[in-house]
N, C-alpha and C positions, 0 to 999 in steps of 0.2 A: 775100125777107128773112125774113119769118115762116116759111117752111121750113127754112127754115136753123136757125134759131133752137129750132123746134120737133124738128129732129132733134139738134141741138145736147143739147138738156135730155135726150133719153129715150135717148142714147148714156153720158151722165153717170149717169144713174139705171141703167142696165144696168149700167154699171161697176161701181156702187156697190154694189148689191144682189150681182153676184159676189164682188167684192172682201170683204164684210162674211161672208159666204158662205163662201169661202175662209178666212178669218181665226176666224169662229168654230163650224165644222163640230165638232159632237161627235164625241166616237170613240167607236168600236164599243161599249168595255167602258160608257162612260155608259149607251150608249142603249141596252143588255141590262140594263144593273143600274136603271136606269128603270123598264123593261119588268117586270120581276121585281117591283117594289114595288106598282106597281099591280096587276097580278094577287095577289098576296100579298095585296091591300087591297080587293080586293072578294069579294063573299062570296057564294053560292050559284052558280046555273049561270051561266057565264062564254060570253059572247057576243065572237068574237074581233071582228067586223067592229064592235062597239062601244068596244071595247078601243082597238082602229087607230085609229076616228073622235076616239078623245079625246087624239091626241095633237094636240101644236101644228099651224100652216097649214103653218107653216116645215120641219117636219122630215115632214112626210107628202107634199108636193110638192114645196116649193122646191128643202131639199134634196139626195133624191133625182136633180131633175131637170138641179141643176149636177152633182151629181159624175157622171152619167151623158152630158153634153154633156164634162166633163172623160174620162172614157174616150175619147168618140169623139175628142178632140182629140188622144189618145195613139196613135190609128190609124196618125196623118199625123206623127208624132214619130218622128223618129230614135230604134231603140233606145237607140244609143249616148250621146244626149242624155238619154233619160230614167235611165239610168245612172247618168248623172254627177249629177243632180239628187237620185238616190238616195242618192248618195256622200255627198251634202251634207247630204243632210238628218241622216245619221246623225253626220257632224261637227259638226255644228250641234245634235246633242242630241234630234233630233225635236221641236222644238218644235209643241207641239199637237198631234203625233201626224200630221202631216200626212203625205201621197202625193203621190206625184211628179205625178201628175191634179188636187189642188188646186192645187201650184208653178205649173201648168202655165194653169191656173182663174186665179191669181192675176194672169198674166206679160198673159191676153188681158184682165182685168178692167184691170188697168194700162194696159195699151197702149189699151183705149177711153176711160177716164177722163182721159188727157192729151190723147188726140184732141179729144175730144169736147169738154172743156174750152175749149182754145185755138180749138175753131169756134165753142162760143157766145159767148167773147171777140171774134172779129173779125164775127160775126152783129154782137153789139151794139154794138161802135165804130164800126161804117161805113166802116170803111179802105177806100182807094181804092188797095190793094196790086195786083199783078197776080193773077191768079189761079196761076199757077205758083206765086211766092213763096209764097203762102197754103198751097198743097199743098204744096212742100218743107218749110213747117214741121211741118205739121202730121202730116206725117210722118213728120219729125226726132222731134217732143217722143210721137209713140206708139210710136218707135225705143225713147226714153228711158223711158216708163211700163213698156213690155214686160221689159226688164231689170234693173227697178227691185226688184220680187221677188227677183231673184237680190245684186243687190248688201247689200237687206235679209241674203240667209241667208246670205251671205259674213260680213257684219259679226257674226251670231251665231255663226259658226265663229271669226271670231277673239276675241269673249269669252269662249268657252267653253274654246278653246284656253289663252290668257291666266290665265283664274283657276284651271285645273288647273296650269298650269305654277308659277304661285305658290305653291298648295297643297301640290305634292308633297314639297317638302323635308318640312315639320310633319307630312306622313301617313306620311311614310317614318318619322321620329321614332316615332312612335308605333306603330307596325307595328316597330318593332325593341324600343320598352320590352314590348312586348304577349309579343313571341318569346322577349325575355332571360327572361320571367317566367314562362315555361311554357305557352303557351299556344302552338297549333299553326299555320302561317300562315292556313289558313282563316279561324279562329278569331279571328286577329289583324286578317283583312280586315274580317269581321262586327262585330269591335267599331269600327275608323274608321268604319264606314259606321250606325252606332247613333249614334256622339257627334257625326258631323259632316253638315250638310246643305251640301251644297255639290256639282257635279258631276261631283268626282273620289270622293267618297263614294257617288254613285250607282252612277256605275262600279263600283265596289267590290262593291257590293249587287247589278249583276244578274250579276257574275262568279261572286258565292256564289250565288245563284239557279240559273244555268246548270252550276254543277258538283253542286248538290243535285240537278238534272233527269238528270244523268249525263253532260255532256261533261266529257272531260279537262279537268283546270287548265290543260295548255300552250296548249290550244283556245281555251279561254273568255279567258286572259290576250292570247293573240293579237290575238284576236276585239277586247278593249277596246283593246289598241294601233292598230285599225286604225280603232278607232269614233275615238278621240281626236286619233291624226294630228301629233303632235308628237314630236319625236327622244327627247326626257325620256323619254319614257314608251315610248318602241320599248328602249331601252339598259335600262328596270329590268325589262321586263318579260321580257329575252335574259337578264338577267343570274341572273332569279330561277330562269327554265327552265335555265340552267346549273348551277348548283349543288344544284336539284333532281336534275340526272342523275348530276352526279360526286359529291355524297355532300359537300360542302363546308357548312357552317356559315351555317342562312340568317341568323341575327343578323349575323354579320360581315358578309355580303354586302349585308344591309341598311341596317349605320352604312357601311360604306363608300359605296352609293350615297346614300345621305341626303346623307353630306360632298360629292357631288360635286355632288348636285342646288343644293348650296345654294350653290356657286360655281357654277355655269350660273345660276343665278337673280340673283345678284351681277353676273355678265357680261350679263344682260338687262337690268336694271337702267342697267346702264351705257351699253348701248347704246341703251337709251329716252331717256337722258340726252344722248345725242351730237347724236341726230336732234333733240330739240327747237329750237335754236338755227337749224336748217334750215325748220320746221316755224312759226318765229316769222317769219320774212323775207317770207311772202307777207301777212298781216294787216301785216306795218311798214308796208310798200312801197304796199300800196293804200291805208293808214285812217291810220295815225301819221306816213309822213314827211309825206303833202300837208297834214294838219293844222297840221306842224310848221312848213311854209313859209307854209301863208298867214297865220301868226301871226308870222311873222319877216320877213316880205317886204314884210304891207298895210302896216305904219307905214310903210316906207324910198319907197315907192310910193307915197303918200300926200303925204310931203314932195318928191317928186322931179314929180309930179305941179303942186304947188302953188308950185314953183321956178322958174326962169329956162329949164332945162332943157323943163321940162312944157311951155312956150308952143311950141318947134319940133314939136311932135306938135298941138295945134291948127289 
């Protein structure tokens, strides 16, 4: 029992420490612009293996030594899985800046921490389960830890999806008062992406980034269609490349898609409104109706109980 117990805790604390790991790994550019200030900040002859020593425990071992157990774990990874992990990350925004090696850091930090969990749960209740039952769970809920990463960056794909889809009528607005007034589309992306912080705004900003580095606009426009992954933004981003080639009038092009984006946002709208009433049925059915009856039932129950009735059931 005490082994159980004690591999219970140090499977939980593994978790932990990767999972926290995975979640707050610096990116590259932190930890050079780090680097840069302390060196900048001391002064005479600079001793590197002094330099190294004064960084934290955390980022001189730890680490290191997950995102390097995260490589070896990409060995045994289907490319085609770490692909798609790829795909999402970048639908999802990059948050954190992560790699498909921490997702991956994250998926086995999950899968031990529900393991592990649920065996020092049954370490200390003393169930008298069979042992099968105990391993089917507990391998059910490290099914469920493992996956649990991915369902996290799914749900950031659909908020990020969602609030550009919102956005883009009001950016399209403005990107056409920007053009009527002389201002060139570049120009007009640079300024939504200056007045607006929001993640169709960023979009916006590394599109102008990427065509100051020297790719084409049709490239870089692409490129953000494919990062964002919603139809909205595939249709204005065909329409912009259209009229760019045949010589057609981006102002009109752009109150014309605005007008459309804002009926697509109308029809979105509407259909969020559909599914609720779907969406309300399972909280009725488990929490409101039972509530509803045993409020309407105990009186009638009560009297029928204390009635003429009641005695043929004693």
């Amino acid at each position: 029992m005490g082994i159980l117990i004690g591999i219970g805790v140090l499977v939980i604390i593994a978790a932990v420490v990767l999972i926290v790991i995975g979640v707050r790994t610096p990116s590259t550019d932190n930890i050079l612009e780090r680097r840069l200030q302390d060196f900048s900040a001391l002064d005479g002859t600079v001793n590197l293996e002094d330099l190294e020593m004064a960084q934290p425990f955390s980022e001189r071992i730890i680490i290191p030594l997950a995102r390097k157990m995260g490589e070896i774990a990409t060995r045994f990874t289907p490319q085609n899985a770490l692909q798609n992990t790829q795909k999402k990350l970048e639908l999802a925004g990059n948050p954190g800046r992560m790699e498909p090696s921490m997702v991956l850091l994250l998926q086995f930090g999950g899968a031990a921490l529900f393991g592990g969990l649920l065996i020092l749960v049954f370490s200390v209740a003393n169930t008298k389960w069979p042992l099968g039952r105990i391993t089917l769970l507990v391998v059910a809920f490290s099914v469920i830890g493992f996956y649990f990463p991915q369902l996290w960056l799914q749900s950031k794909i659909g908020k990020r999806q969602k609030e550009v889809r919102l956005g883009l009528p009001d950016a399209l607005d403005l990107l056409t008062i920007c053009v009527e007034a002389g201002l060139g589309f570049d120009a007009a992306m640079a300024k939504v992406s200056e007045k607006w912080t929001n993640e169709l705004s960023l979009s916006f900003g590394r599109v102008i980034r990427e065509i100051q580095l020297g790719k084409l606009r049709r490239e870089a426009m692409r490129d953000m269609a494919e990062r964002i992954g919603i139809s909205e933004m595939t249709s204005f981003v065909a329409a912009v490349i259209q009229s760019e080639q045949l010589g057609v009038s981006m102002a009109k092009v752009l109150r014309i898609q605005s007008d459309q984006m804002r009926v697509k946002r109308r029809q979105y709208a509407e259909e969020e409104a559909a599914k609720a009433p779907i969406k309300m049925l399972i909280p009725m059915g488990l929490l409101i109706f039972p509530s509803l009856m045993i409020v309407l039932l105990t009186p009638a129950a009560m009297k029928l109980m204390h009635s003429a009735l009641g005695g043929m059931f004693k």
